[in-house]
C-alpha positions in Angstrom: -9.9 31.8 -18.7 -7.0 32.5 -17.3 -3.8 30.8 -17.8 -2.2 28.9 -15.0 1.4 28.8 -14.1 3.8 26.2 -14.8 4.2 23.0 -13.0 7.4 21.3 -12.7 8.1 17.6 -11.5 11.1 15.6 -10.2 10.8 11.7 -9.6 13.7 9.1 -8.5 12.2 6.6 -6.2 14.0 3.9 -7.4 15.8 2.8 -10.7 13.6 4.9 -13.1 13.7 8.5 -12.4 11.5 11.4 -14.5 10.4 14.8 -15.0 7.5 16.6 -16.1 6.6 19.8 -17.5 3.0 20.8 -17.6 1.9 24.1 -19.8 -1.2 25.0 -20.8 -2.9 22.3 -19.5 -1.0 19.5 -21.3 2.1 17.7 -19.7 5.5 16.8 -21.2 7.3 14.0 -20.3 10.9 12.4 -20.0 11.7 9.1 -18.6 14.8 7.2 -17.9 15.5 3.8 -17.2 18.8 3.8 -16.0 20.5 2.8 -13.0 22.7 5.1 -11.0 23.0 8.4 -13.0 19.5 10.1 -11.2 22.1 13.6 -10.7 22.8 14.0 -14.5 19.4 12.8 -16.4 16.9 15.0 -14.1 19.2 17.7 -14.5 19.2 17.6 -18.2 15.9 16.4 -18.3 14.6 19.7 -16.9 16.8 21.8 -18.8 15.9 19.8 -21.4 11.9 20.1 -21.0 12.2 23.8 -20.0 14.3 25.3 -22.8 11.8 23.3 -25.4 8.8 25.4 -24.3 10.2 28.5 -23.2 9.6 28.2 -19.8 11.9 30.1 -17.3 12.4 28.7 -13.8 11.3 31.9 -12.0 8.3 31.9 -14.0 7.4 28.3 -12.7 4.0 28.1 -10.3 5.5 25.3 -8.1 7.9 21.8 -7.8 6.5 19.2 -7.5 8.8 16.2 -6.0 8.2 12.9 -5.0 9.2 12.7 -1.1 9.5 8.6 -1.1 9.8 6.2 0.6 12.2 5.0 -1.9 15.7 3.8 -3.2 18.1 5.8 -0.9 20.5 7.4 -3.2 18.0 8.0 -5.9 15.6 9.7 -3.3 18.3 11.8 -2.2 19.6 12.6 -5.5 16.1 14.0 -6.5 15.5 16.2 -3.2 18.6 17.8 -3.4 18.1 18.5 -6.9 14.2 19.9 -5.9 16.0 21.8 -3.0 18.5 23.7 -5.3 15.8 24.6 -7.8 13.8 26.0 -5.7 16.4 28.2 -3.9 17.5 29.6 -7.4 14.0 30.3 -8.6 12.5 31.2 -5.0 9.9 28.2 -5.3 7.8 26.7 -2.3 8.1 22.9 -3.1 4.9 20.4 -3.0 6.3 17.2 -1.9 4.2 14.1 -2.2 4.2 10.2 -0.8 5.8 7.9 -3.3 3.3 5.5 -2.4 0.3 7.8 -3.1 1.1 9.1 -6.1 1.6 5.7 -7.2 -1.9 4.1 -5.1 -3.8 7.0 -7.5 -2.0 6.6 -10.8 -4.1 2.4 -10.2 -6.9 3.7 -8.6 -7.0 6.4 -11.9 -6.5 3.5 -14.4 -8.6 0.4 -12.8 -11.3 2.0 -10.8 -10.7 0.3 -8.2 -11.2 2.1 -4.9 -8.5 0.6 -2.6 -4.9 0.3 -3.4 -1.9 -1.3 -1.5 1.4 0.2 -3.2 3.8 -1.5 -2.9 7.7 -1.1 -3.5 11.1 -3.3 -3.1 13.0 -2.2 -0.6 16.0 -4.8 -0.7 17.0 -7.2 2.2 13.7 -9.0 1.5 11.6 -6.0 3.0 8.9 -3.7 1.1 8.0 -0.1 1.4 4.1 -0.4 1.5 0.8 1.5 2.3 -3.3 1.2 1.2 -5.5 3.6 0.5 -8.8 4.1 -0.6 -10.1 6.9 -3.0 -13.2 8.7 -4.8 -13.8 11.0 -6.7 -15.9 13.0 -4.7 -14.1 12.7 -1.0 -10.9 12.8 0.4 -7.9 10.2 0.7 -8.5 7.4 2.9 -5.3 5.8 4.7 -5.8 1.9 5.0 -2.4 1.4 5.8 0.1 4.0 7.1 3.7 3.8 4.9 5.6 0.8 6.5 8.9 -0.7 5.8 8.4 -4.4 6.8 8.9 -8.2 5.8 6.0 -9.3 3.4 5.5 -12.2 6.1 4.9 -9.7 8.6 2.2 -7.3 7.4 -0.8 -9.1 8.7 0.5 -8.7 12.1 0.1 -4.6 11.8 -3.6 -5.3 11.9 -5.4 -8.7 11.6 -8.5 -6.6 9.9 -6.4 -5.9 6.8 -7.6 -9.6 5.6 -10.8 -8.4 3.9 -12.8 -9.4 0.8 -12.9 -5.8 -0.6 -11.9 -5.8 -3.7 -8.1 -4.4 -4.2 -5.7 -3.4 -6.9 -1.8 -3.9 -5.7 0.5 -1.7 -7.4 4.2 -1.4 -7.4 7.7 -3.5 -7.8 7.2 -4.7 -4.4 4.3 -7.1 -5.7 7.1 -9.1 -6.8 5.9 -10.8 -3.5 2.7 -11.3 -4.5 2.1 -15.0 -2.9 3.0 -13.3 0.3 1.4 -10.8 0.0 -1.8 -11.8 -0.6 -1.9 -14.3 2.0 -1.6 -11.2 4.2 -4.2 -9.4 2.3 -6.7 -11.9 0.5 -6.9 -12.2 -3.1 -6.2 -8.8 -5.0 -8.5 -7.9 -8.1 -5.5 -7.1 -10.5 -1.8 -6.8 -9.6 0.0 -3.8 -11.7 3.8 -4.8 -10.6 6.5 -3.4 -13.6 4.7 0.2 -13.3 6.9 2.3 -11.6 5.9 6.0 -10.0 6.4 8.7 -13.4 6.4 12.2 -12.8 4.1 12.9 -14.8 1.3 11.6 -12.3 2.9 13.4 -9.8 1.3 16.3 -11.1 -2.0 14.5 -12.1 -2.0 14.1 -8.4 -1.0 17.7 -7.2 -3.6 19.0 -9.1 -6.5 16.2 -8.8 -5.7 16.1 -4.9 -5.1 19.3 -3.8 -6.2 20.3 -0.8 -4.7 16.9 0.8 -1.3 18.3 0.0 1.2 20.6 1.6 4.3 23.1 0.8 7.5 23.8 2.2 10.6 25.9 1.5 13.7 24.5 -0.1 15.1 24.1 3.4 12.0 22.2 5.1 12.1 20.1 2.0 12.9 16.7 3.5 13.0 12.6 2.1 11.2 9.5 3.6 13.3 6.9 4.0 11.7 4.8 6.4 14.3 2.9 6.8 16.3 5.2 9.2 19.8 3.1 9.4 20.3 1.5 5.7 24.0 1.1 6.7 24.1 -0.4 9.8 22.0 -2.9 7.9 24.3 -3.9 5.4 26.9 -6.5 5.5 30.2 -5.4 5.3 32.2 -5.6 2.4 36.1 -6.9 1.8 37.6 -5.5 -0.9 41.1 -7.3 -2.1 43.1 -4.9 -4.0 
């Protein structure tokens, strides 16, 4: 059999950022839990990985990169560090939904076939979407990727009240009262597992044919949240 190429991963949806190196069908791993320094930790991190196995970027199948929705400064951080990789190594880039990757890391663990992931998104709003999954079929989307108030969800569609069992995923579970009054009573709530590269790949290669590349220049973030700033109160500094 023969051997396949490389994969490389980036993610920084929010605090926690990581990157993954899979060889020879096993993948390495380096997480980070810290605030605020995304540029300089997935850098070294995949200098880090790469130089440990002898792995040259050129000789790299594809990047992998989570796309968000997501922190707004990690997110950007990680795409920009995606795009410059592949423009040096002449790389197509697989980018893939936060909220997926992290809806199939549960659905992997539990069994469970629908997932709402969930993520904080500040100013009392989530990043949020539902699937279901199989092993045997495609993705199913429950929910398309909103940013919203907890409160609100319900009013997107009145049918998302169900008695199907449901795993909820994510640090935007942290409104789980809330939330569940919007979407019944979940079977298990996985709330302090954040998105690791590492299933980013589990993902690219598990789900395929539901995914799409791009060149370093098409390579593009969702935010969701278009206008972060406006949002924001402003801020008098005394100096």
């Amino acid at each position: 059999m023969s051997q396949q190429a490389p994969i490389l991963a980036l993610e920084g949806s929010e605090s926690t950022c990581s990157v993954a190196l899979r060889v020879n069908e096993t993948t390495f791993e380096i997480n980070h839990n810290q605030a605020r320094s995304h540029a300089d930790l997935l850098l070294e991190s995949v200098h880090q990985l790469l130089t440990e196995h002898n792995i040259k970027g050129p000789s790299l199948g594809r990047i992998v990169v989570a796309r968000g929705p997501g922190a707004f400064t990690g997110l950007r951080i990680c795409i920009a560090i995606a795009q410059g990789l592949g423009f040096s190594w002449n790389k197509v880039l697989t980018p893939i939904s936060t909220l997926k990757a992290l809806a199939f890391a549960a659905y992997q663990t539990k069994s469970v076939k629908r997932v709402y992931a969930a993520l904080d998104a500040r100013m009392d709003e989530i990043y949020i979407a539902g699937f279901e999954f199989s092993e045997h079929a495609a993705s199913q989307n429950i929910l398309s990727e909103q940013v919203i108030a907890p409160e609100h969800l319900l009013s997107l569609n009145p049918k998302l009240i169900t008695d199907t069992p449901y795993l909820g995923i994510g640090s935007g579970w942290k409104y789980q009262t809330t939330l569940e009054q919007q979407l019944g009573s979940a079977t298990q709530i996985l709330k302090d597992q954040p998105l690791k590269a590492s299933q980013l790949i589990t993902f690219a290669i598990t789900k395929q044919a539901e995914l799409s590349t791009c060149n370093a220049t098409a390579l593009e973030p969702t935010y969701l949240r278009n206008e972060v700033a406006k949002k924001q109160p402003k801020q008098v500094r005394n100096e």
